[in-house]
N, C-alpha and C positions, 0 to 999 in steps of 0.2 A: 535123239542125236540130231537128229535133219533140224530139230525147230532151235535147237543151241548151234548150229552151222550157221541158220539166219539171224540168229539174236546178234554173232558177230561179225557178219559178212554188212548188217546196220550198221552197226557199229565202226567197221572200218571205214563205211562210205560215208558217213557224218564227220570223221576223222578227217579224210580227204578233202571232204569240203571247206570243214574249218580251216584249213593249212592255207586251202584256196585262196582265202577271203583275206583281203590288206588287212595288215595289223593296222588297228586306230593308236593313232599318237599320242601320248601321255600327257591329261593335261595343263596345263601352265596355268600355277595361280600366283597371283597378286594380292597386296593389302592395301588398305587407306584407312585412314582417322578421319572419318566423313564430320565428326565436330569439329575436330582439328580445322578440317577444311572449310567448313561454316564460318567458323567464328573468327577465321584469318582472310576471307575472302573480303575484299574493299567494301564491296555493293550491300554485304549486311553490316557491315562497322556503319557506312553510312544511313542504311535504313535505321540502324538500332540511337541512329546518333539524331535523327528527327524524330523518331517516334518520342524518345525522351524531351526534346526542346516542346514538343505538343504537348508530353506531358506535363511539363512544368507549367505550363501557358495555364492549364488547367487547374494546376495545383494553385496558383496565384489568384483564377477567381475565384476557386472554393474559401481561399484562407480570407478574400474580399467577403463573401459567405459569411463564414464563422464572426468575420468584425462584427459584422451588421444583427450575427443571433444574437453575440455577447450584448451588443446596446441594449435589445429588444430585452432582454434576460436582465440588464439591470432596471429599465424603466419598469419592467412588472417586479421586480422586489420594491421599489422605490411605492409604486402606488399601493401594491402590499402594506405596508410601514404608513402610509397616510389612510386605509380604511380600520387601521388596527389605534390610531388616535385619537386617544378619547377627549383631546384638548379640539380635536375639530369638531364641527356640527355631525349632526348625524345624518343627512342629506349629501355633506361635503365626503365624508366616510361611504357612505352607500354610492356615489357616482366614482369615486376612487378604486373602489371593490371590482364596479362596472366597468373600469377605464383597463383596471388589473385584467379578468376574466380577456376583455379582448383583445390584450397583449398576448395573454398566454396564446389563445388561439392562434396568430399571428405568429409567434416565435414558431409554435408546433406546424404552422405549414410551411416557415422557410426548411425546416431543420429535414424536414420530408423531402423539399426539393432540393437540401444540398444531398441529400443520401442516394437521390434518382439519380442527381447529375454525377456524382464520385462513380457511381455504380455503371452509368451506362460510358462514362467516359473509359472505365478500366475496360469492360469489354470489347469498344469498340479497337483503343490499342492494339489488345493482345489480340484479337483478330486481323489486325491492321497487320502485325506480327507474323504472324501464322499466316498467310495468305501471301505476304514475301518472303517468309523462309520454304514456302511449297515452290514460287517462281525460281526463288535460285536456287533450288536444292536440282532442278533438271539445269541449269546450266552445269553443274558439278558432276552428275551424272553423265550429261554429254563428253564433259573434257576426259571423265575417266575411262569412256569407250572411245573413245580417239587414243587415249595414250596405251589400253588395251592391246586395241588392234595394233596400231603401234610396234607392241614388243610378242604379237604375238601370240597375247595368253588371253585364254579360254574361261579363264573366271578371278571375280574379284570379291574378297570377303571385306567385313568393314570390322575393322580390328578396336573401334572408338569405343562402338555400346556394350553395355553389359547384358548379359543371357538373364532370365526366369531365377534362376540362382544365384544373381551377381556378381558372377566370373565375367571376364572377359571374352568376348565372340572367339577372338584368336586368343589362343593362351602363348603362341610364341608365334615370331616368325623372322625370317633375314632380313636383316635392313637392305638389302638388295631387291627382294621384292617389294618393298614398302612404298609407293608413288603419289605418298602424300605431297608431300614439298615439288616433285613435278607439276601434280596436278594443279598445288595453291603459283607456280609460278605461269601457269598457263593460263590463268583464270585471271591474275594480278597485273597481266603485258599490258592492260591499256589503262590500267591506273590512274587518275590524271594527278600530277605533280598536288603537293600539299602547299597553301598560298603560303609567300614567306614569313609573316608573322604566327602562325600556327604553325611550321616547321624549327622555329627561333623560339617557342613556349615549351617548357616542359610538359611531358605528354602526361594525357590525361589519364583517368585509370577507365577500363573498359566500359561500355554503357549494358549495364542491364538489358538480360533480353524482357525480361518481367517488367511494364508497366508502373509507377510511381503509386505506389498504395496509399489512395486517399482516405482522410479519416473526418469525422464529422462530428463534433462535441454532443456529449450528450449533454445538454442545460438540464437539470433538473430545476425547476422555479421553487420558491421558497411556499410551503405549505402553510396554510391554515388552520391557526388553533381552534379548534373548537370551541 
């Protein structure tokens, strides 16, 4: 009896204390479209809009590139076709052959160097990429704690990405709490005005965040008959 007196006489005085103790406030969450907010933000339409004018710059010498495989690729069929002539000497034939072989070789080292150059150019991009969408992805992150604090609230989910299962992070929420469209209008204040011939163009369709995927002909040379 005495040690069930004290099991509840605990009991009451953990009671009392809890009662004590300020209730914590219920609390306050928020959502955002953190792509939404990326890909509306000025400063990566603009990153996304050089990174592409580089990449084309690049695309136009690789396609300079391929001119220069294609020639190489016909003068080794061409010298091909003159060691394979039995109306020329056979001297003329056998330095033809020779002329051939070190064509091929020649073509096989540009066709290497347009692959190194396609290759290290997309990497450097999409890093180029990736390294300004990490710098303004904390601008975006600041505006959303400012407009947070702001109204108040205690947490904010990002309603844009999908979960491990392909669901949505937030499967629902009130457009009341949603501070996306605050946030892109806090991020967008100092804009600078678009020059008037590019305000007077019909607008362009959006730039790839992905890099211009370069490609590099495979020449295959014409083979020898045995």
């Amino acid at each position: 009896m005495n040690k069930l007196l004290r099991i509840l006489a605990t009991l009451t005085a953990m009671g009392g204390l809890a009662a004590a103790l300020p209730a914590q406030p219920a609390p306050k969450v928020l959502v955002i479209d953190m792509t939404k907010a990326l890909d509306s933000y000025y400063k990566w339409q603009d990153g996304k809009a050089k990174v592409t004018e580089v990449s084309q710059k690049a695309q136009d010498q690789l396609d300079e590139k391929k001119k220069e495989m294609q020639a190489l690729a016909d003068q080794y069929k061409d010298l091909m076709e003159q060691s394979k002539n039995t109306v020329l000497k056979a001297e003329v034939r056998a330095q033809a052959e020779n002329d051939a072989q070190k064509k091929l070789g020649e073509l096989q080292q540009r066709q290497q160097d347009a692959e190194s150059f396609a290759q290290s150019t997309r990497q450097q991009l999409q890093q180029r990429l990736n390294n300004y969408r990490e710098l303004l992805m904390d601008d975006i992150k600041n505006a959303v704690a400012a407009i947070a604090r702001s109204r108040g609230a205690t947490l904010v989910f990002d309603k844009g990405g999908p979960t491990l299962i392909g669901t949505p992070a937030v499967v629902f929420s009130d457009a009341e709490y949603d501070v996306t469209d605050e946030v892109l209008k806090e991020l967008n204040k100092d804009r600078p005005p678009a020059p008037p011939a590019a305000a007077a163009a019909s607008p362009a369709a959006p730039a790839s965040t992905a890099p211009t995927t370069f490609s590099v002909p495979n020449v295959t040379p014409a083979q020898k008959k045995p």
